[in-house]
Wavefront OBJ file of the C-alpha trace (Angstrom):
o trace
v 195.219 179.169 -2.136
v 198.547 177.812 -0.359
v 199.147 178.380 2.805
v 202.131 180.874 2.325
v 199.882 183.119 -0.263
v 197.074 183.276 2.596
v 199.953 184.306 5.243
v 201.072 187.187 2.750
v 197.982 188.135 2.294
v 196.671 188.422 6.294
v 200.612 190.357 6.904
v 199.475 192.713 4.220
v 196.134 193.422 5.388
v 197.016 193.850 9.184
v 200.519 196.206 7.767
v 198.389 198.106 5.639
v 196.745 200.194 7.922
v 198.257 203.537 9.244
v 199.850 203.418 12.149
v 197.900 205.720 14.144
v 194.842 203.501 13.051
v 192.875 201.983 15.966
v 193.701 198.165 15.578
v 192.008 195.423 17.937
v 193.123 191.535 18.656
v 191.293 188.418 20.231
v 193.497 185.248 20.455
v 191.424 181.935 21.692
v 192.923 178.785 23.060
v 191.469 176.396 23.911
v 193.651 172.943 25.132
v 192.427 171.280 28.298
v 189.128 169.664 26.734
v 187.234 167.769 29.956
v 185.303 165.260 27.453
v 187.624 166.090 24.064
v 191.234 164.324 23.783
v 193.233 167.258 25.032
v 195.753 169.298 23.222
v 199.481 170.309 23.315
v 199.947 173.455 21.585
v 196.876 175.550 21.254
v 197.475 177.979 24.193
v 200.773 178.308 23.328
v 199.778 179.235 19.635
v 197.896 182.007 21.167
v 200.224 183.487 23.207
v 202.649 183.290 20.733
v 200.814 185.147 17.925
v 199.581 187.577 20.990
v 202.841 188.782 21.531
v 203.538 189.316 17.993
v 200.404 191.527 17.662
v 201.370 193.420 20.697
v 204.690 193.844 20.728
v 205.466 193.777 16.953
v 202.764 195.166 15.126
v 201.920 197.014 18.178
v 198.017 196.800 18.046
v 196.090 199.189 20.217
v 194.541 196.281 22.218
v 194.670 192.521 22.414
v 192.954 189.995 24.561
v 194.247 186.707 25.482
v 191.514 184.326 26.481
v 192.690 180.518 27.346
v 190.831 176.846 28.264
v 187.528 179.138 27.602
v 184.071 176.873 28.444
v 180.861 177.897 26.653
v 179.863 181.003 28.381
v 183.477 182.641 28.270
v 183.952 181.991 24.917
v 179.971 183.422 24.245
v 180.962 186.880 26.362
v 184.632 187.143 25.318
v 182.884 187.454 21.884
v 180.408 189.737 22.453
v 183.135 192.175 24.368
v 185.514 191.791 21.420
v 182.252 192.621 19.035
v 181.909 196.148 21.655
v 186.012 196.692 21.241
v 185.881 196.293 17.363
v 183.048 199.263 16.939
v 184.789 201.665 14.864
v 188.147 200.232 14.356
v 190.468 199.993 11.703
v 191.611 196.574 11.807
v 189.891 193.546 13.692
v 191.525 189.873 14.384
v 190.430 187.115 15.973
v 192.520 183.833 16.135
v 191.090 180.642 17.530
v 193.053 177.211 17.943
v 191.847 174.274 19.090
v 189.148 171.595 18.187
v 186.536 172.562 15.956
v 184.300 170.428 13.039
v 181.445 171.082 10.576
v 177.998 169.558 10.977
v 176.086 168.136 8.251
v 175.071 171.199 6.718
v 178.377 172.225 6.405
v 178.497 174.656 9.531
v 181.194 175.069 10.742
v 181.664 175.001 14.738
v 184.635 175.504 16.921
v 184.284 173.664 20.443
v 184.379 175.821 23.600
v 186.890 173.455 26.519
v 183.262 171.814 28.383
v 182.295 170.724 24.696
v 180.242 167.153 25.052
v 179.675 166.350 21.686
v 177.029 162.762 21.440
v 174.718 164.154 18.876
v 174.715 167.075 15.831
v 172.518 169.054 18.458
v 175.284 169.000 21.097
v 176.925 170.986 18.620
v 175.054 174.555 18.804
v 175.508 173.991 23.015
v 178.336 173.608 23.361
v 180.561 175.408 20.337
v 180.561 178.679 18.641
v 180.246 178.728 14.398
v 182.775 180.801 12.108
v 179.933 183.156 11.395
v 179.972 184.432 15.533
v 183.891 185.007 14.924
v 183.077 186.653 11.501
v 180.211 188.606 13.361
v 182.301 189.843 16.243
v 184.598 191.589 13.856
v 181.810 193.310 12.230
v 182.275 197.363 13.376
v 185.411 197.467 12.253
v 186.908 198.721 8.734
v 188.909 195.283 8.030
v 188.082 192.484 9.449
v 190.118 188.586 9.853
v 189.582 185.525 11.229
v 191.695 182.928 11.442
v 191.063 179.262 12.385
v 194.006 177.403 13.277
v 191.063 174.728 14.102
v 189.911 171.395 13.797
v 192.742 169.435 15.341
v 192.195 165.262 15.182
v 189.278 163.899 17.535
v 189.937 160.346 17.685
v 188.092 160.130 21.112
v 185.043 161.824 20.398
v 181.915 160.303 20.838
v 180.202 161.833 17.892
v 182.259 162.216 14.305
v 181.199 164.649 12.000
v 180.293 163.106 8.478
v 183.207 164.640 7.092
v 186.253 165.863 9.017
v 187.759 169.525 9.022
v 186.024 172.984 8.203
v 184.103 173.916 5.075
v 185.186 176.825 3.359
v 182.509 180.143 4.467
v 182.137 182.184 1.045
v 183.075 185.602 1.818
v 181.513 188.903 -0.079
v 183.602 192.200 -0.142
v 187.094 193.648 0.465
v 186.961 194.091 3.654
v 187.305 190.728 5.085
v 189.664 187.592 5.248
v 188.935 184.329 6.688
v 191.921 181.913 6.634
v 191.986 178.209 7.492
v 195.179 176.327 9.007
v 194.546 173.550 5.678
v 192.374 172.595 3.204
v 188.594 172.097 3.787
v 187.451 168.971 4.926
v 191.372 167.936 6.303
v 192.359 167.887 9.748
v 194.904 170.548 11.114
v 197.817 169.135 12.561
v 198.746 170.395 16.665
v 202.212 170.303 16.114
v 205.043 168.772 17.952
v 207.228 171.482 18.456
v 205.685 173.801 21.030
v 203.236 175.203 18.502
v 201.074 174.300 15.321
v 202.582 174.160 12.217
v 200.220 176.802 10.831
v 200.922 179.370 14.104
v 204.817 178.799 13.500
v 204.629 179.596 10.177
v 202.613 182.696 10.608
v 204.943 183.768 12.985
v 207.492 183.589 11.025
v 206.013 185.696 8.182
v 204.571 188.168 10.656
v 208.379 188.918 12.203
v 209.683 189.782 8.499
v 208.692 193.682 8.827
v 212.032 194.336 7.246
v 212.209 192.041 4.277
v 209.918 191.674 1.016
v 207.114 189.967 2.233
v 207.486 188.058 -1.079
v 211.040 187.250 -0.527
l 1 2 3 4 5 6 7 8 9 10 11 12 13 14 15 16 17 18 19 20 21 22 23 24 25 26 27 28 29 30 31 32 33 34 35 36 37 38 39 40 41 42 43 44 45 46 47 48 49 50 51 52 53 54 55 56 57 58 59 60 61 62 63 64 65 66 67 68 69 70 71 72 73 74 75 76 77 78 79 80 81 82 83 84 85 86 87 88 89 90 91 92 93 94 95 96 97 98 99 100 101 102 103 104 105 106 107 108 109 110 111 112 113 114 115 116 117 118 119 120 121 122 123 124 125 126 127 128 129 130 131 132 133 134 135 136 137 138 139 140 141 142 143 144 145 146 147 148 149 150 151 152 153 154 155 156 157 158 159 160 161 162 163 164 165 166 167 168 169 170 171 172 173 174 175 176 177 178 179 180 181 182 183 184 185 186 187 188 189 190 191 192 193 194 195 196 197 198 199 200 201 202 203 204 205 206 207 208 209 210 211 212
């Protein structure tokens, strides 16, 4: 699916819902790696999308969580999991670095991420299925990963680069990937990622054809 069609399809799902509907955010940054090559734009992705949620589709609550190490990232999950119970819509939008292990988990690295071996990984990252799990409570659920941004100082590579695709069973929930399994998302060099600009942009268009 292109990346526009999977845009469309997460503004639909998060407009759909009524608007007295209870409708909860989580938006993850992570930038300042201390062993990772840093990143530009993550934070600001977050923020950016943040303030669309709030302040344009005017969700009921949304969390901004930034540089998080392993145990934020492990309790900011399990609050957002507590905040989703019985909502309407859930979202939770992580950028930074992130890669898949050999058995084609994927994991998304928390900012004190040492990665030397495949076992470093469950230590120091959270997988796509916590994100996916946190939602769970909730009546529709996304997750987007605006992940897996180039490593080329890593001390451990994955056998193959970028996030495999999680098969998903039922309506009621939408992952989306920043590009194509197995590729690496691109940080951007404009103040944000290309794939937080451009939902942005669609996100904004509340008064045009969403197809248009």
């Amino acid at each position: 699916m292109s990346l526009i069609r999977f845009l469309c399809l997460i503004f639909l799902v998060l407009m759909s819902a009524n608007i007295y509907a209870k409708r909860v955010a989580l938006f993850i940054g992570n930038a300042n790696y201390e062993h990772e090559n840093r990143l530009t734009n993550p934070i600001n992705d977050a923020i950016l999308l943040q303030n669309i949620f709030e302040y344009d589709l005017k969700f009921d609550e949304v969390r901004l969580v930034k540089d998080a190490d392993i145990r934020t990232l492990n309790r900011e999950i399990e609050k957002f999991n507590q905040l989703a119970q019985n909502s309407d819509v859930a979202v939770i939008y992580f950028s930074g670095h992130g890669q898949q292990n050999e058995n084609r988990q994927n994991y998304l690295l928390a900012t004190d991420a040492k990665i030397e071996q495949a076992g470093d990984l469950r230590l120091n990252a959270i997988t796509s299925d916590d994100l996916v799990n946190a939602t769970e409570g909730s009546k529709t659920r996304v997750v987007i990963l605006d992940a897996c941004r180039d490593r080329p100082n890593s001390g451990f590579k994955s056998a193959t680069k970028g996030l495999s695709r999680v098969q998903v069973t039922g309506d009621e929930l939408l992952i989306a990937y920043a590009t194509d399994a197995g590729k690496v998302a691109q940080d951007g060099n404009t103040g944000n990622s290309p794939y937080a600009t451009a939902l942005a942009q669609v996100m904004r268009k509340k008064d045009k054809s969403i197809m248009g």
